[in-house]
C-alpha angles and dihedrals in degrees: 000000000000089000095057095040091058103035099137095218129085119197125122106278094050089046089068104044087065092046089052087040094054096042088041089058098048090050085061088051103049091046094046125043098178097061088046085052088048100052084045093059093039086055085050092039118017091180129097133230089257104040087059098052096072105190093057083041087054088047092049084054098047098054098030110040092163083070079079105064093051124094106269117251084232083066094046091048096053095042089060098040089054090057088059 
């Protein structure tokens, strides 16, 4: 959804991908409470269990450094909770 919500173009097809996109997301919400709880809470506390627990954060790193070079959960986290 996030691709779709941020696509730079607008033409009409585009347009409405990010109409669908939109509409296909409140559906899931309205369906589902609990997501719509999540991504609230997401929105409140991007972090993750383990991301606030720093010594087990330090050993992940440790023995995997390619961890690193990935897109943080906390990112995830706010790009979706900004789509909704």
């Amino acid at each position: 959804l996030p691709y779709l919500y941020d696509f730079q173009h607008t033409c009409n097809e585009q347009i409405f991908a990010k109409y669908f996109a939109d509409v296909l997301a409140m559906h899931v919400l309205e369906k589902n409470p609990s997501i719509k709880d999540l991504i609230t809470e997401w929105k409140n506390n991007p972090k993750s269990k383990l991301e606030e627990n720093e010594e087990l954060k330090q050993l992940m790193l440790q023995e995997t450094p390619w961890m690193k070079d990935l897109v943080s959960n906390e990112e995830k986290k706010s790009t979706v909770g900004i789509v909704f």
